[in-house]
N, CA, C and O atoms as a GROMACS GRO file, in nm:
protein
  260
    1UNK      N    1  -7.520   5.011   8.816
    1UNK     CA    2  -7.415   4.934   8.752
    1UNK      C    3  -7.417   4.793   8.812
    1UNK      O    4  -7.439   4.785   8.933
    2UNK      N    5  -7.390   4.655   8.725
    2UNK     CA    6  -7.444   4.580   8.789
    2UNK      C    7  -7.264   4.490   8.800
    2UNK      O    8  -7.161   4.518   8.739
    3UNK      N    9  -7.279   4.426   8.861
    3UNK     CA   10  -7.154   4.348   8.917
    3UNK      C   11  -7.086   4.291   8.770
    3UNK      O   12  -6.973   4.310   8.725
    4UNK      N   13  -7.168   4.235   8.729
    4UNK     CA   14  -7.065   4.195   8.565
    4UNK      C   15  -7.016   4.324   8.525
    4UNK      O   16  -6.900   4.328   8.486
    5UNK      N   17  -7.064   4.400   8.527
    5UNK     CA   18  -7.042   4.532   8.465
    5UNK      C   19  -6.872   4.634   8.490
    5UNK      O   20  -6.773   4.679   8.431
    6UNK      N   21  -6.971   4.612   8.682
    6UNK     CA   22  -6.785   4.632   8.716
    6UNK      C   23  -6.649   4.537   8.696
    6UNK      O   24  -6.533   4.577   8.692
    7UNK      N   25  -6.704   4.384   8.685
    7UNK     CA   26  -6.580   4.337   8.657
    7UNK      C   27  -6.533   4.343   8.542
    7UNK      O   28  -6.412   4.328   8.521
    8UNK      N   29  -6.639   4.370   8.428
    8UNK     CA   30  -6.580   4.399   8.256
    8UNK      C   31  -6.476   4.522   8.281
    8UNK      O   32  -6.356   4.511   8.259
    9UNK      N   33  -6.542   4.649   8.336
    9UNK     CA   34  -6.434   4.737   8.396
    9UNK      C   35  -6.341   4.710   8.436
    9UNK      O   36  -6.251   4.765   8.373
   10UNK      N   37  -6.290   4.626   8.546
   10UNK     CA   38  -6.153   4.617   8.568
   10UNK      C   39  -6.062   4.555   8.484
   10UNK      O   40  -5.942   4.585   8.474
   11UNK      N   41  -6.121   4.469   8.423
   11UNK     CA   42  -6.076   4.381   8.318
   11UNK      C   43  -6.026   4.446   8.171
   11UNK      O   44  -5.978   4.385   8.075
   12UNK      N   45  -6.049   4.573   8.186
   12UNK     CA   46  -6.023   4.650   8.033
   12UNK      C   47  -5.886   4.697   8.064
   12UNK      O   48  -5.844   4.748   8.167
   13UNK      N   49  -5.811   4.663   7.928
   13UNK     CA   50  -5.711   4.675   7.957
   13UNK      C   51  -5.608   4.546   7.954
   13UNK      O   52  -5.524   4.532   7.865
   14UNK      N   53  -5.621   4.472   8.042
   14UNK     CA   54  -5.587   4.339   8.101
   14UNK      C   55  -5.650   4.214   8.051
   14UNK      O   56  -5.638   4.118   8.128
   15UNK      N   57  -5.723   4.190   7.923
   15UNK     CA   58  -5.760   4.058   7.887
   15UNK      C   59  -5.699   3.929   7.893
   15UNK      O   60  -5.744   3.823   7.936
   16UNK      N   61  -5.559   3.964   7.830
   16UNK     CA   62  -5.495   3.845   7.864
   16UNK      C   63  -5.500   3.778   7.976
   16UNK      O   64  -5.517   3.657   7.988
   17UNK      N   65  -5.479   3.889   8.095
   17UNK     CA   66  -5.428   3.810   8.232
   17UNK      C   67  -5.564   3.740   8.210
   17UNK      O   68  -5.565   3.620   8.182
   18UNK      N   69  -5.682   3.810   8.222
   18UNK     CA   70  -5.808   3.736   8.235
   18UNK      C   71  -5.801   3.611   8.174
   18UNK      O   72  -5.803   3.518   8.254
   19UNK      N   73  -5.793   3.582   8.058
   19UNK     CA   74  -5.781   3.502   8.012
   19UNK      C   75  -5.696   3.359   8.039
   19UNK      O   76  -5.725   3.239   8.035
   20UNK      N   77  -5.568   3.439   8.070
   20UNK     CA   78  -5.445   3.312   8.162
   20UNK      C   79  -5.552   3.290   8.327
   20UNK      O   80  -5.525   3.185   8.384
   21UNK      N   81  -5.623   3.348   8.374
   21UNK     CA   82  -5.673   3.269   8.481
   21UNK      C   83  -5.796   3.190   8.443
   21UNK      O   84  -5.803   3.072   8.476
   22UNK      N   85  -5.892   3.247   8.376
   22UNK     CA   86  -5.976   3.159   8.300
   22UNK      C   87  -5.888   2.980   8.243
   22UNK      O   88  -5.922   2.864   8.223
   23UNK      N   89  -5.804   3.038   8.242
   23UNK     CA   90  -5.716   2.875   8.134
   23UNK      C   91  -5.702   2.803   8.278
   23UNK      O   92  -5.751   2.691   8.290
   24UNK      N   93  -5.635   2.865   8.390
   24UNK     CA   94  -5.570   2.830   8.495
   24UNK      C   95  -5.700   2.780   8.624
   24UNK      O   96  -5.712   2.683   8.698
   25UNK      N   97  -5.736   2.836   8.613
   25UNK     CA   98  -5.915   2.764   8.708
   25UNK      C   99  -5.927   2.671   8.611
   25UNK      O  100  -5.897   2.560   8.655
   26UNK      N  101  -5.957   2.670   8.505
   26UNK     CA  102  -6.038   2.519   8.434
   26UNK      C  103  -5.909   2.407   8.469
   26UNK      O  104  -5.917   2.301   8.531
   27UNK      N  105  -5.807   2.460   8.416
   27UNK     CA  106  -5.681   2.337   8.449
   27UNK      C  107  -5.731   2.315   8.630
   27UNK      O  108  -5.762   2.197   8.645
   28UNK      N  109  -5.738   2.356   8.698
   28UNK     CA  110  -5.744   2.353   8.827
   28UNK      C  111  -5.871   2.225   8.838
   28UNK      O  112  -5.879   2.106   8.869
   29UNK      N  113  -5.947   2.317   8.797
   29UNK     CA  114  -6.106   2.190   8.824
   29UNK      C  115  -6.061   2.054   8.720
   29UNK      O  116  -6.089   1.942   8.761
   30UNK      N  117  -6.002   2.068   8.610
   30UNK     CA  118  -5.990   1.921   8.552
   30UNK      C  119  -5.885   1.888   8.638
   30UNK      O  120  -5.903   1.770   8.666
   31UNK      N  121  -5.802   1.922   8.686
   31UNK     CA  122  -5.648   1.835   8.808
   31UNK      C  123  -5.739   1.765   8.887
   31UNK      O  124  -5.741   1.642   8.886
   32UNK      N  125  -5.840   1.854   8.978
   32UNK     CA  126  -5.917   1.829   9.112
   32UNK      C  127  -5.989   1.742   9.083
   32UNK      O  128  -5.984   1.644   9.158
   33UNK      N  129  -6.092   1.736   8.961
   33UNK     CA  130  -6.186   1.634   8.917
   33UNK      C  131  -6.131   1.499   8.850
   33UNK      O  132  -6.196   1.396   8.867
   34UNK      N  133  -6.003   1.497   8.765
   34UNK     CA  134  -5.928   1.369   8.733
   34UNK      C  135  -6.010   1.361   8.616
   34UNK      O  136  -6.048   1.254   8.568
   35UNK      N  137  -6.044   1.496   8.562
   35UNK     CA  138  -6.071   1.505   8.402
   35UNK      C  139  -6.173   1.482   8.403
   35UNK      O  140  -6.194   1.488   8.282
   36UNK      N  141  -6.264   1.459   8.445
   36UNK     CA  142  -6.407   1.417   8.487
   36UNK      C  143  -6.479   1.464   8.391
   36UNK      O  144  -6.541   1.416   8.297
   37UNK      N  145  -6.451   1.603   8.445
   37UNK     CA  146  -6.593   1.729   8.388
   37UNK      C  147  -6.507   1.816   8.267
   37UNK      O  148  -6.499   1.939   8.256
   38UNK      N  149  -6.449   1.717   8.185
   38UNK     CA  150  -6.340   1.834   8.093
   38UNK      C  151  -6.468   1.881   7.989
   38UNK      O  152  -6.434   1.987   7.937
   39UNK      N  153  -6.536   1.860   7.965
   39UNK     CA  154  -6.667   1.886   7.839
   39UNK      C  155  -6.689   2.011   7.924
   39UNK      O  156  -6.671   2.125   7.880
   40UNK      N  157  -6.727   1.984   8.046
   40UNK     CA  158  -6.839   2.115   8.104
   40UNK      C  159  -6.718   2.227   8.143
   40UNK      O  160  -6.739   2.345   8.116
   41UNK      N  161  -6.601   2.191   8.204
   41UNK     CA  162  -6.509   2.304   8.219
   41UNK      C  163  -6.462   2.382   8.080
   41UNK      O  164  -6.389   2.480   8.084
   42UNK      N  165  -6.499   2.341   7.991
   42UNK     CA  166  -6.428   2.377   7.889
   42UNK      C  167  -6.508   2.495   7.816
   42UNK      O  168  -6.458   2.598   7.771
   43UNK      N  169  -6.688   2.447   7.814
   43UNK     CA  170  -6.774   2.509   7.800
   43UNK      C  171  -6.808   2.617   7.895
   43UNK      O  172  -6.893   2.696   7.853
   44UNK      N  173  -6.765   2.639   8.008
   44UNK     CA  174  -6.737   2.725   8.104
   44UNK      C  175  -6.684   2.853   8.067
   44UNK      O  176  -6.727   2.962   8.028
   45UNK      N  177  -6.562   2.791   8.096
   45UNK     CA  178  -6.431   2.883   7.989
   45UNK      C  179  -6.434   2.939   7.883
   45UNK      O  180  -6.362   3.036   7.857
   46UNK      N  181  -6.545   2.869   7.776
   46UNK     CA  182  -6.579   2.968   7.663
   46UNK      C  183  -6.681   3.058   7.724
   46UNK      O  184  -6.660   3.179   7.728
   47UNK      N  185  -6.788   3.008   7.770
   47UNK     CA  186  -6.871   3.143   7.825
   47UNK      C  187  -6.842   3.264   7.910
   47UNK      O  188  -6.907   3.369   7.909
   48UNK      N  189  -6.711   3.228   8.000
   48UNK     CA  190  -6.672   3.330   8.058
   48UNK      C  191  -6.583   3.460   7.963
   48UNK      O  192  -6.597   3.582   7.964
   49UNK      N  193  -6.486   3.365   7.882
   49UNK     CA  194  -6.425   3.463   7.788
   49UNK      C  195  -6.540   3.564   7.664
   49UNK      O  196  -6.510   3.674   7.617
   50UNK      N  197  -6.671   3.483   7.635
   50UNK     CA  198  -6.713   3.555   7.534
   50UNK      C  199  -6.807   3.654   7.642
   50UNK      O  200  -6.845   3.765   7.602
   51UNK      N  201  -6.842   3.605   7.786
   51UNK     CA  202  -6.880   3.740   7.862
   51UNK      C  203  -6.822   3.818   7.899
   51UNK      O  204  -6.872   3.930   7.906
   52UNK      N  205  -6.683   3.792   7.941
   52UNK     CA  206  -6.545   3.928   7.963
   52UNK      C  207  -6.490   4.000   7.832
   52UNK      O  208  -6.440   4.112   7.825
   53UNK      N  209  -6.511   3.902   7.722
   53UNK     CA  210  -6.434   3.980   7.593
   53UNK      C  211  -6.310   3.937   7.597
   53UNK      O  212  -6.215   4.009   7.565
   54UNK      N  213  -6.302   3.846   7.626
   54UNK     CA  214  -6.153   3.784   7.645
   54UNK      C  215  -6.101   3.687   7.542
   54UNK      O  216  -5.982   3.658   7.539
   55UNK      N  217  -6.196   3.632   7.450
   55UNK     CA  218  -6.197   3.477   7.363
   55UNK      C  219  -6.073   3.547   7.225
   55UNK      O  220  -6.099   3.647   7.158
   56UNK      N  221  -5.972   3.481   7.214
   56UNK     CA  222  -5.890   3.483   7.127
   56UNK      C  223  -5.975   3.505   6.953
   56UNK      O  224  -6.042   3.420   6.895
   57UNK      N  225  -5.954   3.603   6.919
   57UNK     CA  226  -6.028   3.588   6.770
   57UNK      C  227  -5.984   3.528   6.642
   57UNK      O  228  -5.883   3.565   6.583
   58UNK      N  229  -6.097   3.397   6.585
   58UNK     CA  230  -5.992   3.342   6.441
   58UNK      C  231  -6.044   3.432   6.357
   58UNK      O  232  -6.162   3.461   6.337
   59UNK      N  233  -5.899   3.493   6.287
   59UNK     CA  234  -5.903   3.602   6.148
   59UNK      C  235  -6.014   3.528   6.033
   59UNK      O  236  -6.033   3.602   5.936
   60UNK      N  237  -6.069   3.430   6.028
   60UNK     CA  238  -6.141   3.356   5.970
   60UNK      C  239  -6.266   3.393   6.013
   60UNK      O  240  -6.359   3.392   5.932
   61UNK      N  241  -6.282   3.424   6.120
   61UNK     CA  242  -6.377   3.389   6.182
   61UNK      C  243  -6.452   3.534   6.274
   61UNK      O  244  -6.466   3.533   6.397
   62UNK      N  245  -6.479   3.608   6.215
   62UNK     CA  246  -6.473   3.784   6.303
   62UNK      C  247  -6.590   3.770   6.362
   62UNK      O  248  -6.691   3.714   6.321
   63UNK      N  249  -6.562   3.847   6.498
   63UNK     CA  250  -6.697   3.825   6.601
   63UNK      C  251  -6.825   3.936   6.552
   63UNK      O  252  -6.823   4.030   6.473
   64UNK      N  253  -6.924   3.884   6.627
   64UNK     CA  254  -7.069   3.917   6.589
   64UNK      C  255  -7.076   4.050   6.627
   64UNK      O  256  -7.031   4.080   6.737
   65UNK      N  257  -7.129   4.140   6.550
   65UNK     CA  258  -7.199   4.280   6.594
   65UNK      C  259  -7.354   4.316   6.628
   65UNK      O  260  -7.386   4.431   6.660
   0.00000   0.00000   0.00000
């Protein structure tokens, strides 16, 4: 079992929170950086949510199988 693996595990269940800290680290690095890196934190934040399963879904828009 590999380490992403276990944290998808703990994370089931609990997306949201995941998600409110995902929001809350990027706010953190754009405060610390003075907005610097808002492109790359942002792109971050999407990759982490679509690797946890966390990314809000648009009804428009249904995720990939």
């Amino acid at each position: 079992m590999s380490f992403m693996d276990k944290i998808k595990g703990m994370l089931k269940g609990h997306e949201d929170m995941a998600d409110k800290g995902i929001d809350k680290g990027g706010d953190y690095i754009d405060q610390r950086t003075g907005d610097k890196y808002t492109s790359q934190v942002d792109t971050a934040q999407d990759r982490m949510r679509d690797q946890f399963g966390t990314r809000p879904q648009d009804p428009n828009n249904p995720p990939h199988s």
